[in-house]
C-alpha positions in Angstrom: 18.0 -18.6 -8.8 21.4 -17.6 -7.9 20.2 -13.9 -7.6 17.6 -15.0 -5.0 19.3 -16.7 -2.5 21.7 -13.9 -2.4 21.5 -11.6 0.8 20.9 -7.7 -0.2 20.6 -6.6 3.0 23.9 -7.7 3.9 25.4 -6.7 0.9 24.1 -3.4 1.4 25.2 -3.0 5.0 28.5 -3.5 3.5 28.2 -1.0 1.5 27.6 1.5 3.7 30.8 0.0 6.2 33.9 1.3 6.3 34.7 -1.3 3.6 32.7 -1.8 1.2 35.0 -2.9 -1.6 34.6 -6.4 -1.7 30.2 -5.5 -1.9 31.0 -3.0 -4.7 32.4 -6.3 -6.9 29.8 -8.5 -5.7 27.5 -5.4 -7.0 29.0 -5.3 -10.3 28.8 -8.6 -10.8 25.1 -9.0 -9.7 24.6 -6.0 -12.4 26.4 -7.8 -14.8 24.8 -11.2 -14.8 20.8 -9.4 -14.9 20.4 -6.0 -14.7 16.5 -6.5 -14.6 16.7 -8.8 -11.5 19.4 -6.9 -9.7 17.5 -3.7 -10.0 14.4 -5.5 -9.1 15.8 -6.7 -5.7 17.6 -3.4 -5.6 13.9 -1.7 -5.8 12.6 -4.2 -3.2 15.3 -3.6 -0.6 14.4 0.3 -1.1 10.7 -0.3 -0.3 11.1 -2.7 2.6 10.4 -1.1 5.7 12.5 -3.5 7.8 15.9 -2.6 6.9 18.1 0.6 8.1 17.6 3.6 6.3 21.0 4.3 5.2 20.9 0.9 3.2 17.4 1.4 1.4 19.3 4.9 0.5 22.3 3.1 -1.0 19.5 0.7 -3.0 18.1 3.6 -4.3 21.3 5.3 -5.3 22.9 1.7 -6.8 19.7 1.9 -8.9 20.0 5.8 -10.0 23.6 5.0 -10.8 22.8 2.0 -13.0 20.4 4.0 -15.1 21.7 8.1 -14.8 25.8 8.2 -15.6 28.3 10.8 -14.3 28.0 12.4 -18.1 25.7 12.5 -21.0 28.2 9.8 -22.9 28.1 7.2 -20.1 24.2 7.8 -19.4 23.6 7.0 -22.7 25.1 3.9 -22.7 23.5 2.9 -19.0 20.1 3.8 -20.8 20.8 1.6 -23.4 21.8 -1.5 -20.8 18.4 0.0 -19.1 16.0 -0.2 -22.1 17.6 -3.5 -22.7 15.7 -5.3 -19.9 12.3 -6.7 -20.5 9.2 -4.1 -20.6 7.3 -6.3 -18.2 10.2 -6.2 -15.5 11.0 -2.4 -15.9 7.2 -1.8 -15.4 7.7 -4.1 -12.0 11.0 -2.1 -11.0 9.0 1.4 -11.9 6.2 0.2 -9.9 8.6 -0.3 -6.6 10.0 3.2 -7.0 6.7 5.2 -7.4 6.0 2.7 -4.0 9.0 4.6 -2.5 6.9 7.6 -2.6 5.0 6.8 -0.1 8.2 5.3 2.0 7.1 6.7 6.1 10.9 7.1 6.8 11.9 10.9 5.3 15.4 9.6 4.1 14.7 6.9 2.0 11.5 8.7 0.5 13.3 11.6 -0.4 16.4 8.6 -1.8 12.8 7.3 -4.1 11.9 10.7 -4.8 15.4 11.7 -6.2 15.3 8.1 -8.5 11.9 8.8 -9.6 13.1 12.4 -11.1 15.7 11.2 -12.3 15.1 8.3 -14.2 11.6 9.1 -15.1 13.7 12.0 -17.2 15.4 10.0 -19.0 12.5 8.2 -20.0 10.2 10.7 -20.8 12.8 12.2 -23.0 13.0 8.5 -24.9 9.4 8.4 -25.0 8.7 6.1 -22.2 7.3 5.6 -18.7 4.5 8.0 -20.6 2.0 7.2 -17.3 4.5 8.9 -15.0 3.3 12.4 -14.9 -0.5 11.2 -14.9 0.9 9.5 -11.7 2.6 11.8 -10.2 -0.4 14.5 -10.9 -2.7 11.8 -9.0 -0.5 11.5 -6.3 -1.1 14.6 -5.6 -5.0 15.3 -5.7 -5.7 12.2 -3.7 -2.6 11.1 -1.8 -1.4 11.2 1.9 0.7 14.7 2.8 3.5 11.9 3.3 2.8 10.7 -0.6 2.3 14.6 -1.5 5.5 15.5 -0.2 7.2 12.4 -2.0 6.0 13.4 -4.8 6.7 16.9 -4.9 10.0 16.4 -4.6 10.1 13.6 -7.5 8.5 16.3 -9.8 11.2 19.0 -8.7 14.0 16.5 -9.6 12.0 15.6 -13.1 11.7 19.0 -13.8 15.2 20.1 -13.0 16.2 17.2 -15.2 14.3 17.0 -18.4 15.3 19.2 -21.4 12.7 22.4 -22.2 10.1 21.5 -24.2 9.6 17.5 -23.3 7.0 18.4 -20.8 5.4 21.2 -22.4 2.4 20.1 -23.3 1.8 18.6 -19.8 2.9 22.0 -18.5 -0.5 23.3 -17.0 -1.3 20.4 -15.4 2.0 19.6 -13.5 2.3 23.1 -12.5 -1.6 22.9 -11.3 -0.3 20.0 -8.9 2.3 21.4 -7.6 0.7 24.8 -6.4 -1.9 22.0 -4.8 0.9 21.5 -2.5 0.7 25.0 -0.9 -3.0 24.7 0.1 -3.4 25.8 3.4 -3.6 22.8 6.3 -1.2 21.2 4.9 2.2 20.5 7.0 4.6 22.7 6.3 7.0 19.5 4.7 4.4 19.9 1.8 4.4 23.2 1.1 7.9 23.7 1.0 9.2 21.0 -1.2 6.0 22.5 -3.2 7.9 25.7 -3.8 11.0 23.9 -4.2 9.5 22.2 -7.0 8.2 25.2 -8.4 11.5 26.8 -8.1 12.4 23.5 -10.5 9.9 24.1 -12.9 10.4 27.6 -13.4 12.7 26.0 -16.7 9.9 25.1 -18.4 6.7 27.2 -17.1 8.5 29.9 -17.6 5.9 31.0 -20.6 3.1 31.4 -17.6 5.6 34.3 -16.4 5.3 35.9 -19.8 1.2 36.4 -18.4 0.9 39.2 -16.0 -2.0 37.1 -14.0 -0.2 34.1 -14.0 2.9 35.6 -12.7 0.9 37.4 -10.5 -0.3 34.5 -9.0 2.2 31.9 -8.7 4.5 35.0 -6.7 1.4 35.3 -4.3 1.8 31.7 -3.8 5.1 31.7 -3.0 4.7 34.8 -1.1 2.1 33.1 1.0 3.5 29.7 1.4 6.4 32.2 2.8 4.5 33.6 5.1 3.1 30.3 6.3 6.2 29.2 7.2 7.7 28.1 10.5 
């Protein structure tokens, strides 16, 4: 009850003041009290489309930094805090960021896209959130170019992130979706955060390099979305 009535959007215009120490210990005591309500209302103040981008950027990077830690050792133990919160309300708070996706302001859908990546490595390397590249690989056959783009950058992040091997059964498919992103008619947006998601993948698709007509044609596409460029 107490989390309710208290104002994010004014704590988070503090943060991004001049001063925001006094809404970084109202933060860490928020994230103290319940994690899984805090980073709920954290995830609804990154979606809502009524409040200044720079402050649905700092929800999304209070969130990242609650789950992802300056070093292995400390992201552990945020994990740990993470996986602590009920399944139902992580689902809920996983829900709001894939939302961000789709987000029609560029900064605080590309904020969503970096969360996305980076938590949903973490969890695929723990064995959960095991629906996330299914819906990331649906984004992009039927989504918006805005939800494509989202997306595409999401997947770069996840793929820079994740240790070799995690995804590599899943390879095929995410690399199918990303080369979807340099169809032509497209906007440009698209196809280049598709290449710079290829670029991210290279880590762990590198065995489609090993094939002379895969490599062949993943360099066309680059080539070509190259070309295409502005």
């Amino acid at each position: 009850r107490v989390m309710s009535a208290t104002n994010f959007p004014l704590i988070l215009s503090q943060l991004v003041s001049q001063s925001p120490h006094e809404a970084f210990a109202v933060i860490e005591k928020l994230r103290k009290e319940n994690l899984g309500m805090f980073l709920f209302e954290m995830a609804n103040q990154m979606v809502a489309e009524n409040i200044p981008s720079n402050q649905r950027q700092m929800a999304a990077l209070v969130i990242k930094n609650s789950v992802v830690g300056p070093s292995p050792q400390a992201t552990d133990e945020l994990y740990k805090l993470w996986l602590s919160i009920p399944s139902q309300q992580r689902d809920l708070i996983k829900q709001l960021l894939i939302q961000g996706l789709s987000l029609s302001n560029f900064e605080a859908r590309s904020s969503a896209s970096q969360v996305v990546g980076q938590i949903g490595a973490r969890e695929l390397y723990h064995g959960q959130w095991t629906d996330l590249i299914g819906i990331l690989v649906g984004n992009m056959a039927t989504g918006s170019p805005v939800v494509k783009e989202g997306t595409l950058n999401a997947l770069g992040v996840l793929c820079e992130e994740i240790p070799t091997g995690i995804l590599e059964a899943k390879s095929n498919e995410i690399l199918t979706a990303i080369i979807s992103g340099t169809t032509s008619g497209l906007p440009i947006e698209v196809h280049r955060a598709a290449i710079k998601a290829l670029l991210g993948a290279l880590s762990f698709v590198g065995h489609h390099f090993e094939q002379q007509v895969h490599r062949d044609y993943i360099m066309n596409v680059i080539v070509s979305s190259a070309k295409s460029a502005d």
